[in-house]
N, C-alpha and C positions, 0 to 999 in steps of 0.2 A: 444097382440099377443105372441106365443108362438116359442119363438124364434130357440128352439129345434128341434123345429116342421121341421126345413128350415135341420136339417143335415141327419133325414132320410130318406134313401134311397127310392125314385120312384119307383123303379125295381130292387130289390136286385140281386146282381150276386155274388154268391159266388167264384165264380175264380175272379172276380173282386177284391175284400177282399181278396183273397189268396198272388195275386202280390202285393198289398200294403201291406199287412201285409210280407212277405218274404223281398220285398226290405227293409222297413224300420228296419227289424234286421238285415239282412246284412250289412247295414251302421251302424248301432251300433256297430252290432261285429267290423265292420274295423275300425270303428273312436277309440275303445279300443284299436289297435294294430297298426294303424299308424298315425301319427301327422296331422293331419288335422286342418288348422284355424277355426276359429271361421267364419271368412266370407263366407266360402265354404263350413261350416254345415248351415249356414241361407239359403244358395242358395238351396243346397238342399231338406232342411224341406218347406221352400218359395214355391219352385216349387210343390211339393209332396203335399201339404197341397190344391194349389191351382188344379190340375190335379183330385185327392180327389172330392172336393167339384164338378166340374165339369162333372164329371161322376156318381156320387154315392150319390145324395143328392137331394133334391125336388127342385134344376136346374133344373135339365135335363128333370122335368114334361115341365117347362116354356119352354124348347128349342125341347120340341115335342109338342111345339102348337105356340110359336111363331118364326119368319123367323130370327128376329135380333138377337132373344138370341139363335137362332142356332148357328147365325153366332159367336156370341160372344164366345158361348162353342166351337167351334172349331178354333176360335184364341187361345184360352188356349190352347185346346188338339195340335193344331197343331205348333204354333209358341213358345207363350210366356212360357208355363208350360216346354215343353221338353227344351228350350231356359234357364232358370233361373236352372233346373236341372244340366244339364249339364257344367254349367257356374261353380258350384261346382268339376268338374272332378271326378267324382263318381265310374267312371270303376275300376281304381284299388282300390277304398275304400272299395265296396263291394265282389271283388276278393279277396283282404285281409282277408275280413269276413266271407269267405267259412271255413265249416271243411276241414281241411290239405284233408284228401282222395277226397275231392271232386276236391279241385284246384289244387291233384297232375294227378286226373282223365281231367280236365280241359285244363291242360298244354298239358296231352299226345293227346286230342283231337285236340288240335292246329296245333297238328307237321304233323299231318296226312295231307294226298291229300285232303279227304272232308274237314276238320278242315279249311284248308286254302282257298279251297275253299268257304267256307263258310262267312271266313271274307274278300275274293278278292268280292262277292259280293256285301254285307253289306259294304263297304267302297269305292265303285267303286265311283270313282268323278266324273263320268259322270251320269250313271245310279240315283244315289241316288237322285241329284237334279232333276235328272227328273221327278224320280219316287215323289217328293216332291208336285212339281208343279200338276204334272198328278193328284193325289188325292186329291189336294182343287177342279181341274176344271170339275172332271168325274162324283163327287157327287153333282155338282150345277147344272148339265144337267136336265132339270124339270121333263122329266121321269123314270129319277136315282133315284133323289129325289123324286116324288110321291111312287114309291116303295121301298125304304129304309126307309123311316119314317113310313109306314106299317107295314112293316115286321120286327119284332123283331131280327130276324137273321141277316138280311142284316143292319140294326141300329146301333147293339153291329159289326159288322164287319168295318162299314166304321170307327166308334169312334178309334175301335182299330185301324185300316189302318194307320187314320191321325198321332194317339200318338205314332208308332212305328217309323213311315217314319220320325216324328218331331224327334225323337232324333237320328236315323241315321244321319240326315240332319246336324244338331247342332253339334254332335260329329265331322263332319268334318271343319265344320267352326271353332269350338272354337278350334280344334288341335294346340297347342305351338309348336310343335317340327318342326323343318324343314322339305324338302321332299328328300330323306326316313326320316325315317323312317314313317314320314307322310302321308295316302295317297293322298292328296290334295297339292299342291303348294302351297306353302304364297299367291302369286299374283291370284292365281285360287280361293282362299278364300274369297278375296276383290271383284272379280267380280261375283262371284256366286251368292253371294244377291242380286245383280244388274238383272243377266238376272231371277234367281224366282221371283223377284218382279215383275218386269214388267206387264206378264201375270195375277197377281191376280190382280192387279190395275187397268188391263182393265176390265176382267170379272166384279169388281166391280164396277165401273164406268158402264157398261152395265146395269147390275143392276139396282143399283140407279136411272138412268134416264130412266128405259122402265118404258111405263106408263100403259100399262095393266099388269095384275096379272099373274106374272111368274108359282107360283107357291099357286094353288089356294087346296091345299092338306089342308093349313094352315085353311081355312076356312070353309073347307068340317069337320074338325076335332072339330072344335069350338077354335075361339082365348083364350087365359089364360087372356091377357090384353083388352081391350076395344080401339080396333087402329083399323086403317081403313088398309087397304091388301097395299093400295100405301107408306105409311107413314112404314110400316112393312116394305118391300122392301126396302125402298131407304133405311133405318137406316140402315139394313143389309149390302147392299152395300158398303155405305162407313164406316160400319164397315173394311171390307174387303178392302178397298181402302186407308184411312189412319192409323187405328190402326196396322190392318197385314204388312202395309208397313214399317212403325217406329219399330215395330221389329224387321222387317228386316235389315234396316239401323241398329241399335244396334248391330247385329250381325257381320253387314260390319266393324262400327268401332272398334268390339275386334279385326277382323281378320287385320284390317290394324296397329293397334297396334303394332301386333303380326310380320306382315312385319316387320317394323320399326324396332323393336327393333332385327328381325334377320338382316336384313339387316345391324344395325349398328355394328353387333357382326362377323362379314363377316360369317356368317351360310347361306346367299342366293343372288341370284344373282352376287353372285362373287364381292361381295363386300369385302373391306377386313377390321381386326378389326383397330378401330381408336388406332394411340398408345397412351400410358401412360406418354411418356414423351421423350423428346431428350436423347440418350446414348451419354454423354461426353467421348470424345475420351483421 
């Protein structure tokens, strides 16, 4: 077998290639101009590598013919890929790695009403998890999905949906800093993964155990694998039921980490810092 065979692309999109090829020089430029570990360049080559092959490789043939490796491409696009990206903190690495006129263009875009506006949405700690949840459950709806996996427009739109809202989502969860400058609470970061898990755990448990054919598009198409529609489903399912959940969990325990160690520095909930030692009188 020709192993090469598996990296090119199904369906080439050239803006597809555009954004990976731009992010990954802008992390070079910045990993040139600011200190960056070695663990938090793996995070991000990891996640980038894996997001890649996901979308832009003869996968995504298999995940428009079968239901689990859908679901599996969008545990990457949606959880784990933006999840191990961001786990790198990547925002100012590849701000670093703008030309000066762009990030002094960048900055003046910030200060502005839309500018801020812009990022009071993209950070809203409410809205975002929602918006997180809402697009794994809108596109499992079986006549979403029969016409999304149709139409080539509406296909490259839900992919992108998932990979944008994944790293909005993630960016607020892995946030270090306290609240401000944070937009997310510490304690609002610990439960966040709590209430998105939930709902995809039931959706998938729904799944899994209906025993007629949700989503019979797979079959109208021809399978890639040789599985029966019920055995498709359920794998999908609790694709979506234990793997998307343990990501989630992963993400719970950076963010309580992240508690702990403000809270033991009194940076949250009024805690105050432990001292260093008795002052002899």
């Amino acid at each position: 077998m020709d192993w090469l065979s598996w990296l090119r692309p199904w369906e080439s999109s050239p803006v597809l290639m555009l954004c990976f090829a731009l992010s990954a020089w802008l992390f070079v430029r910045g990993v040139r101009v600011r200190r960056v570990s070695r663990t938090r360049q793996v995070f991000f080559w990891a996640g980038w590598v894996m997001l890649y092959l996901s979308m832009h490789t003869m996968l995504d043939y298999y995940a428009e013919r079968m239901f689990f490796m859908h679901r599996i491409q969008h545990l990457v696009l949606h959880h784990l890929g933006p999840l191990i990206v961001m786990a790198a903190y990547p925002g100012s690495v590849m701000r670093a790695g703008l030309p000066q006129t762009l990030r002094r263009a960048l900055f003046r875009f910030n200060q502005t009403i839309l500018g801020r506006g812009v990022v009071s949405v993209l950070t809203n700690p409410i809205f975002v998890p929602a918006l997180f949840v809402f697009l794994v459950v809108i596109w499992l709806i079986p006549s979403v999905q029969f016409y999304s996996m149709l139409d080539w427009r509406l296909y490259r739109l839900m992919n992108w949906s998932v990979v944008i809202t994944g790293f909005m989502y993630w960016n607020l969860i892995l946030d270090r800093r306290p609240n401000p400058p944070a937009a997310m609470t510490p304690g609002g970061r610990v439960i966040s993964p709590i209430l998105t898990m939930a709902p995809q755990m039931v959706a998938g448990a729904v799944i899994a155990f209906t025993e007629r054919d949700l989503y019979p598009l797979f079959d109208l198409c021809g399978r890639a694998i040789a599985m029966s529609a019920q055995a498709d489903q359920m794998i999908g399912g609790l694709t979506m039921w234990i793997p998307a959940a343990m990501t989630e969990v992963i993400g719970l325990l950076v963010a309580l980490r992240t508690l702990m160690r403000l809270s033991a520095n009194g940076r949250w909930g009024g805690a105050k810092p432990r001292p260093l030692g008795k002052i002899r009188e």
